[in-house]
C-alpha positions, 0 to 999 in steps of 0.5 A: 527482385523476386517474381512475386514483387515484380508481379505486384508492382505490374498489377498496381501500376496497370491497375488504375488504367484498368477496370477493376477486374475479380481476377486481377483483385483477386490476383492482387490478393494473393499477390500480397499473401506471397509477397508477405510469404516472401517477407516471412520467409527472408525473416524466417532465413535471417533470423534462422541465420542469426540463431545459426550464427549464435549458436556457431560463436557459442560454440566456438567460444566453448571449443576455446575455453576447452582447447585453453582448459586441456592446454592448461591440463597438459602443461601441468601434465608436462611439468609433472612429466618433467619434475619426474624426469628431473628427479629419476635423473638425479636418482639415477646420478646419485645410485651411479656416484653411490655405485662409484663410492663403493667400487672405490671403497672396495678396491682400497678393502682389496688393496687392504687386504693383499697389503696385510695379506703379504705382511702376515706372509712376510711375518710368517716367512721371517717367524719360521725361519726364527723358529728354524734357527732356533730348533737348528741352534737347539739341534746342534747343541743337542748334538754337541751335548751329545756329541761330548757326553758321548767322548766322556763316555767313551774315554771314561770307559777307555780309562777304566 
């Protein structure tokens, strides 16, 4: 109990075996002013404390309803995040297969290539050595002919 209430309860209870004093009326008065002072302040307290309380569930409530909000924004974020990921990932896997398919490609062109290379040698190696045969053959009739019209001449002139 507080002092006020305390003193207010002495005062009324040694009132009726006291003479009515001013000074304890008056004492009495303000006794009851504090002890409605007191009153109006506990009320004041509780229903500051009410408001607070209010004001505290209101702002938790709002705090909720925004962490709930940015974890919902964040979870689209994230799956964005991913949906991103996941296609980078699979572009990067297409350019390497691509990337594979055209080193493959290439070196069977390479391949190709030396096979007809070393053919065209071949042919040509086997064309040349035609063509010296040939000019060899034509050479040494070339000589032959030569050759006899040269005996003709001779024994023609021998002969003569």
């Amino acid at each position: 109990m507080s002092a006020s209430k305390n003193f207010m309860m002495m005062s009324s209870m040694s009132s009726p075996k006291r003479k009515e004093n001013p000074h304890a009326n008056r004492i009495a008065k303000i006794s009851e002013k504090l002890n409605g002072l007191q009153v109006g302040a506990d009320m004041d307290r509780s229903s500051r404390m009410d408001l607070i309380e209010n004001r505290i569930r209101t702002l938790e409530t709002s705090l909720n309803e925004e962490v709930e909000g940015n974890t919902k924004k964040f979870n689209i974020v994230r799956e964005q995040l991913n949906k991103i990921q996941k296609t980078v990932e699979d572009e990067r896997q297409t350019r390497e297969q691509v990337i594979e398919d055209k080193l493959v490609e290439v070196r069977h062109l390479e391949e190709r290539v030396q096979y007809n290379l070393a053919s065209e040698i071949q042919a040509r190696r086997e064309q040349e050595g035609k063509v010296l045969r040939i000019m060899e053959e034509k050479v040494g009739s070339l000589i032959n002919d030569f050759s006899k019209e040269n005996r003709f001449r001779m024994e023609a002139t021998e002969n003569m």
